[in-house]
C-alpha positions in Angstrom: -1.0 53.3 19.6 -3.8 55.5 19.0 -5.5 52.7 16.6 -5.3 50.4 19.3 -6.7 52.0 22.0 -9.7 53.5 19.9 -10.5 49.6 18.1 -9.8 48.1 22.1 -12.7 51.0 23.0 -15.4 49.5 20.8 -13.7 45.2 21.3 -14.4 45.6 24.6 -18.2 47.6 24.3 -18.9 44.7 22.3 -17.8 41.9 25.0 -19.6 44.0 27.3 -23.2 44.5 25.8 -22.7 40.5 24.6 -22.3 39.4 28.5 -25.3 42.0 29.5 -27.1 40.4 26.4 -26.7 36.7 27.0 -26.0 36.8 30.4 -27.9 40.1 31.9 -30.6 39.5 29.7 -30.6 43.1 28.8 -32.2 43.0 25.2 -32.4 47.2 25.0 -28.3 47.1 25.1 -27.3 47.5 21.9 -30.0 49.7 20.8 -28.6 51.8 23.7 -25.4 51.5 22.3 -26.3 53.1 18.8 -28.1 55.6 20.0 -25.3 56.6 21.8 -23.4 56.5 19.0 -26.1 59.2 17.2 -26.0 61.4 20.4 -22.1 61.4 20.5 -22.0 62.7 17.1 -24.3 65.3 17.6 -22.8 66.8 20.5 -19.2 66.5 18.7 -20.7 69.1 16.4 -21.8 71.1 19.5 -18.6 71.6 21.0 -17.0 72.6 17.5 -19.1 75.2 17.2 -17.9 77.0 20.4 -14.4 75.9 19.2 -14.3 77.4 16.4 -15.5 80.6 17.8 -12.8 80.1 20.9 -9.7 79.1 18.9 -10.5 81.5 16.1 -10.5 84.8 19.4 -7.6 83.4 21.1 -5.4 82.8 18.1 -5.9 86.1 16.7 -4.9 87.7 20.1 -1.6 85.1 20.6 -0.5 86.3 16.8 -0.6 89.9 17.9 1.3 88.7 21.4 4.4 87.1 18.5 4.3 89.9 16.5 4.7 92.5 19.4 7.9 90.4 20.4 6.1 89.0 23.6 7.0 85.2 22.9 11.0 86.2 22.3 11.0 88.1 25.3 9.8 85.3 27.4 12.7 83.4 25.8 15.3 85.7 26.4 13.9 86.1 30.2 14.5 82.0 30.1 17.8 81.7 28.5 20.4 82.1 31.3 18.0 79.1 33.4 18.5 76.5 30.2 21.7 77.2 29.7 22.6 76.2 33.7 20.4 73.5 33.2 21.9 72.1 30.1 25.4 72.3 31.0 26.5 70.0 27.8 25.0 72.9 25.5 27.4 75.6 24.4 26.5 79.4 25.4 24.6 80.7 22.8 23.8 77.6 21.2 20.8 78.1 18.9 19.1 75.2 20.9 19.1 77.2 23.8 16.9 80.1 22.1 14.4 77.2 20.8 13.7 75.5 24.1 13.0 78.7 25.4 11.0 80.2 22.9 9.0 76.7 23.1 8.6 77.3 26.8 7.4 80.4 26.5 4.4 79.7 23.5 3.6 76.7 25.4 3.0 79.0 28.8 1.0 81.3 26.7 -0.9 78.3 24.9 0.4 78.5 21.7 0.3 75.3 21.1 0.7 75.5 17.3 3.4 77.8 17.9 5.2 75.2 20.4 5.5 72.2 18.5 7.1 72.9 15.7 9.4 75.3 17.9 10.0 72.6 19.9 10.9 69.8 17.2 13.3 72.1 15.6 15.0 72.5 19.0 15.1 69.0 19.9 17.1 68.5 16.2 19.6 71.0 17.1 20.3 69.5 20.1 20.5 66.1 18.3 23.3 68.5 16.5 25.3 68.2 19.9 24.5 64.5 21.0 27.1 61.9 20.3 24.9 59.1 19.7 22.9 58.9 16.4 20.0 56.5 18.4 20.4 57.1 22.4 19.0 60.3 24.0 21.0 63.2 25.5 21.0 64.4 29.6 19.5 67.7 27.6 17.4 66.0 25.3 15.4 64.1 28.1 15.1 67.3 30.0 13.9 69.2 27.4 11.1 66.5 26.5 10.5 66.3 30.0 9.6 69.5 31.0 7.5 69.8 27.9 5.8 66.3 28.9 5.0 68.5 32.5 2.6 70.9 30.5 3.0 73.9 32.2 0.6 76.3 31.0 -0.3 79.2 32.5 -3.9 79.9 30.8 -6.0 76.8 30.2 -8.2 78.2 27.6 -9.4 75.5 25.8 -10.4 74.2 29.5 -12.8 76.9 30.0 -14.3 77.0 26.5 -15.4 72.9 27.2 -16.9 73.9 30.4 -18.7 77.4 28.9 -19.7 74.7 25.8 -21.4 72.6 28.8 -23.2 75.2 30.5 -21.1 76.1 33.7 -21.6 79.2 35.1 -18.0 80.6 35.5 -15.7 78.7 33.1 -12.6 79.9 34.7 -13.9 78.3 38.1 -11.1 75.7 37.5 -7.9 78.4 37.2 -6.0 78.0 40.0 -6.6 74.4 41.1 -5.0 73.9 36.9 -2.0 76.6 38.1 -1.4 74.6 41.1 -1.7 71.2 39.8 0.3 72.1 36.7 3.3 73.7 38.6 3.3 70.0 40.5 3.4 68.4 37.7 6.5 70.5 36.2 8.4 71.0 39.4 8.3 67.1 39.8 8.9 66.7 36.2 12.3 68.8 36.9 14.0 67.5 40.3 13.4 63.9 39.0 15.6 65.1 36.1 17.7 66.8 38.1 18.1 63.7 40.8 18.8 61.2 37.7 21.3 63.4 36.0 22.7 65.0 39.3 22.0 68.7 38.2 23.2 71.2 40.5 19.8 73.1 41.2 21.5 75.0 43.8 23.8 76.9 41.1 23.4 81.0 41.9 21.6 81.1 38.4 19.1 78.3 38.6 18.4 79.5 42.3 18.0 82.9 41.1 15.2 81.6 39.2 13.5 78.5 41.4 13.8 80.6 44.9 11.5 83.7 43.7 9.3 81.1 42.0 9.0 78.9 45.2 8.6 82.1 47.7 5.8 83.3 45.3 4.0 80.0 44.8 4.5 79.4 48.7 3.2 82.8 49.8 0.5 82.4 47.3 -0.7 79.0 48.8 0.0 80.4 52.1 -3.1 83.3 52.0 -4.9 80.6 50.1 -4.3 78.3 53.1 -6.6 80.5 55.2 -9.5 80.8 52.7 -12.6 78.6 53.1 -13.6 76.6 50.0 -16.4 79.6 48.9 -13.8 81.8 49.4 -11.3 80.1 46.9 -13.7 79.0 44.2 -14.4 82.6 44.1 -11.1 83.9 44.3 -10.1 81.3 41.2 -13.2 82.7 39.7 -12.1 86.5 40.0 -8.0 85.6 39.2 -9.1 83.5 36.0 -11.6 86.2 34.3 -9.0 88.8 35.3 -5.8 87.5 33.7 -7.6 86.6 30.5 -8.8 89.5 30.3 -5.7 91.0 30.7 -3.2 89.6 29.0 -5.6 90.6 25.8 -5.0 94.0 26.9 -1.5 93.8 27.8 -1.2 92.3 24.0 -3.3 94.7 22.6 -1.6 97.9 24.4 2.4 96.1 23.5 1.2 95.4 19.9 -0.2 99.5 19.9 3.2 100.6 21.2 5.3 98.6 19.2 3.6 99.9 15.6 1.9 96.1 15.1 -1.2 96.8 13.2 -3.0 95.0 15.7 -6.1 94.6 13.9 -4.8 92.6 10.6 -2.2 90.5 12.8 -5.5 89.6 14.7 -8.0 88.4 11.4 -4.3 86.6 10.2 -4.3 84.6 13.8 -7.8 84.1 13.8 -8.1 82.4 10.2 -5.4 80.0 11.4 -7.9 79.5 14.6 -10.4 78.4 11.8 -8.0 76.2 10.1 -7.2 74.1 13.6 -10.8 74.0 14.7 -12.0 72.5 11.6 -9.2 69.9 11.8 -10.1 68.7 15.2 -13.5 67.8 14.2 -12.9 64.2 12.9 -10.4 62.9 15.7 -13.1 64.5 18.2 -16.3 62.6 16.5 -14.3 59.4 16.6 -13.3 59.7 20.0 -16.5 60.6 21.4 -18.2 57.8 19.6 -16.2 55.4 20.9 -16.4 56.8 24.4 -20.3 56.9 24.4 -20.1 53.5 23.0 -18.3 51.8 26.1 -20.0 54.2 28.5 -23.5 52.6 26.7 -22.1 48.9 27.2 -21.8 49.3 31.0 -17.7 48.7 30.6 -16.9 52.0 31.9 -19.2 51.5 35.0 -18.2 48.5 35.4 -14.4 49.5 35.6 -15.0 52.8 37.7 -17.2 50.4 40.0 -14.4 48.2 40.8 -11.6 51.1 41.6 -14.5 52.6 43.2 -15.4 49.5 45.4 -11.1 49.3 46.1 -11.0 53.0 47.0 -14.2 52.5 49.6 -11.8 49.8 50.8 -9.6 51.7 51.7 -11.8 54.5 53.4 -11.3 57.1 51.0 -14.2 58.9 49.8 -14.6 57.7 45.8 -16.3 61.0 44.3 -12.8 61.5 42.3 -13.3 58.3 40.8 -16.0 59.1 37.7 -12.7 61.4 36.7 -10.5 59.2 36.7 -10.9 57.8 32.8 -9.9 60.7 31.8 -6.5 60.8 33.8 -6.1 57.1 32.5 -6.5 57.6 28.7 -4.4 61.2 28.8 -1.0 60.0 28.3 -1.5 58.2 25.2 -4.3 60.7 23.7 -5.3 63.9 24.2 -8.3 63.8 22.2 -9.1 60.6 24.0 -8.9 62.5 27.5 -10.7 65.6 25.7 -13.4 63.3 24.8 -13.4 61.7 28.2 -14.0 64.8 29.8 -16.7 65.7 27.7 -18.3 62.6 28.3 -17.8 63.3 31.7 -19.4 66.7 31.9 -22.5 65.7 29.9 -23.2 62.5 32.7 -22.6 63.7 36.0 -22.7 67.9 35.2 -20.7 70.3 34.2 -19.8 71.7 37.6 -19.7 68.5 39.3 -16.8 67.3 41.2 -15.9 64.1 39.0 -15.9 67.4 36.1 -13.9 69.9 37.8 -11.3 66.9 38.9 -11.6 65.9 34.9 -11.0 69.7 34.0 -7.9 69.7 36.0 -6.5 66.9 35.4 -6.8 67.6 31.3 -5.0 71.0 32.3 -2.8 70.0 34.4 -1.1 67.1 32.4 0.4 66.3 28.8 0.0 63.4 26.4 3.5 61.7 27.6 3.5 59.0 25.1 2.6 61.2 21.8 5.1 63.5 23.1 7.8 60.9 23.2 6.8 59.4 19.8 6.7 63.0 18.3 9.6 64.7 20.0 12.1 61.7 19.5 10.8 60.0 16.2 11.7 63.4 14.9 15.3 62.4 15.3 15.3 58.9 15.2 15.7 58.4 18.9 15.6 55.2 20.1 16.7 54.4 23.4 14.9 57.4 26.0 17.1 56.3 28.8 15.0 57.7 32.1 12.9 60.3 29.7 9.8 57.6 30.3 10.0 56.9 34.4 10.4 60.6 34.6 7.7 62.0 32.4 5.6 59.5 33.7 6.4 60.4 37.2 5.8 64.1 36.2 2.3 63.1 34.8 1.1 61.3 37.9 2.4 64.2 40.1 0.4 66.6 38.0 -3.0 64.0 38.8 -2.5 63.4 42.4 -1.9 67.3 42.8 -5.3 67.7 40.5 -7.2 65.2 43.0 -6.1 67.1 45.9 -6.4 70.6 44.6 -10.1 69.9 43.7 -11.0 68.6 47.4 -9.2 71.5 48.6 -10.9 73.9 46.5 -14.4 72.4 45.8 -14.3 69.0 48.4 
């Protein structure tokens, strides 16, 4: 899938710059073209450099956060929820443990952490599903839910927009928190509609009701803010809860005997390790990117939603961030590189960037995840897993389009 869609990037450049060429008359196209190409490349070692630096802090932290038993807290906070909402699983099932543990890592953004977590679940609840090919009600919730993204601290968000230039990289914190939690609540009630879950069991209430009081009072105050008022406020909340979950990790890890310093250096040469992985995949996509942006295909595209949307009366400034909600649910280094793309032309702090930036944060690549998750255990008929995920992922980019005009419009 992700050959295709990076060879259809550069077939359909080329048919492009060949009708500007021979048709336009635009001679200068392909040498635009190439030296976007050149310019792509450069800046794809430009945001390394910060990732490097980013993943390489963050890691180190998150290992001190496992070893100070954070992660297997969170899980055992989770458990009694999954095992309500997973009725076919046995009490005590080691399944249960792995979902929540991969819940929990991918909250904290231990993406590492998550997936392999969260493929060793998804085998032992293959364990407990009577088909060898066709997915289980638990199966397609757990993939479901993890499809929703749910994270509660973006960082890899705010290091692309500190690479860029903005001036307060957590600007986009809460319109993410918000967006994401649409994403995952729809992700879970169209679950819960297609499998006929009781949601209102004491035990899953006991969880969704607090949730839904906070979230509600907490959109409530937010309600009465003016735009100023709730950039800064997502400003203030963003820099503070980074800040401190390092020191609640630090001060746990201190209290718990971790030598906080070594599990730090051991997280942060795995932070290396990742960031000098990503380099490749995030050259090739931004080459090919800059290559159809160059062409005048991507214009030429946005132009025609654009001119639909004006159609329809709606004001188009979302528009210039919409490639990057397209391309997300079969890539995520293709949205990456699409909001990166997006931040260089039309500026960091933008609103086409700060939709981009929450949409990316607020949504999950639902295709790779269903490849991954169920090609681990030779899955082959995902039942409603699809038309919900999907559902979950354009709940997470309508709630990102509206967030931003709330916050920023």
């Amino acid at each position: 899938m992700l050959n295709g869609l990076w060879l259809g990037f550069f077939v359909v450049a080329t048919v492009s710059a060949l009708a500007q060429w021979l048709v336009g008359g635009n001679h200068a196209i392909f040498a635009a073209m190439v030296e976007s190409i050149f310019a792509m490349a450069k800046l794809s070692v430009e945001v390394m450099v910060l990732l490097f630096g980013t993943l390489t802090l963050w890691l180190g932290f998150l290992r001190i956060a496992e070893k100070a038993g954070i992660v297997e807290w969170l899980a055992k906070a989770l458990g009694p929820l999954f095992s309500h909402l997973m009725p076919e699983v046995p009490r005590g099932h080691p399944a249960i443990g792995l979902i929540t543990l991969n819940f929990a890592a991918n909250a904290l953004g231990l993406d590492n952490a998550a997936t392999p977590i969260g493929l060793k679940a998804m085998r032992s609840l293959q364990e407990l599903n009577p088909s060898q090919t066709v997915a289980s009600n638990a199966q397609i919730l757990f993939l479901v839910l993890n499809a929703s993204s749910l994270t509660l601290l973006p960082v890899t968000i705010f290091m692309y927009r500190a690479q860029q230039g903005a001036a307060d990289p957590t600007l986009v914190f809460l319109p993410i928190l918000l967006a994401t939690c649409a994403s995952s609540l729809v992700g879970l009630f169209s679950v819960a509609v297609m499998q006929r879950l009781r949601l209102w069991d004491p035990v899953v209430l006991a969880y969704l009701i607090p949730g839904a009081l906070i979230l509600g009072g907490f959109m409530a105050v937010l309600a009465g803010l003016s735009a100023t008022a709730l950039a800064g406020l997502s400003s203030i909340l963003g820099n503070l809860t980074l800040f401190g979950l390092i020191m609640l990790f630090l001060v746990i890890g201190a209290l718990r005997k971790v030598k906080v310093y070594e599990a730090f250096v051991e997280g942060a040469k795995e932070g290396f390790d990742v960031a000098k992985n990503l380099l490749p995949y995030l050259v090739a996509m931004l080459c090919a990117i800059g290559v159809l942006r160059a062409s005048g295909a991507l214009d030429f595209g946005l132009d025609g939603i654009r001119h639909l949307v004006q159609w329809a009366g709606w004001d188009t400034r979302f528009v210039d961030a919409l490639p990057t909600a397209m391309v997300k649910p079969f890539s995520g280094s293709a949205a990456r590189a699409m909001l990166i793309e997006t931040m260089k032309t039309q500026g960091v702090d933008s609103f086409p960037a700060l939709v981009a930036a929450t949409i990316q944060g607020s949504t999950e690549t639902t295709f790779y995840v269903l490849a991954v998750y169920f090609g681990a255990v030779n899955i082959q008929r995902a039942r409603h897993a699809v038309g919900c995920a999907l559902l979950a992922e354009l709940a997470g980019v309508l709630a990102a389009i509206g967030v931003c005009y709330w916050f920023f419009g």
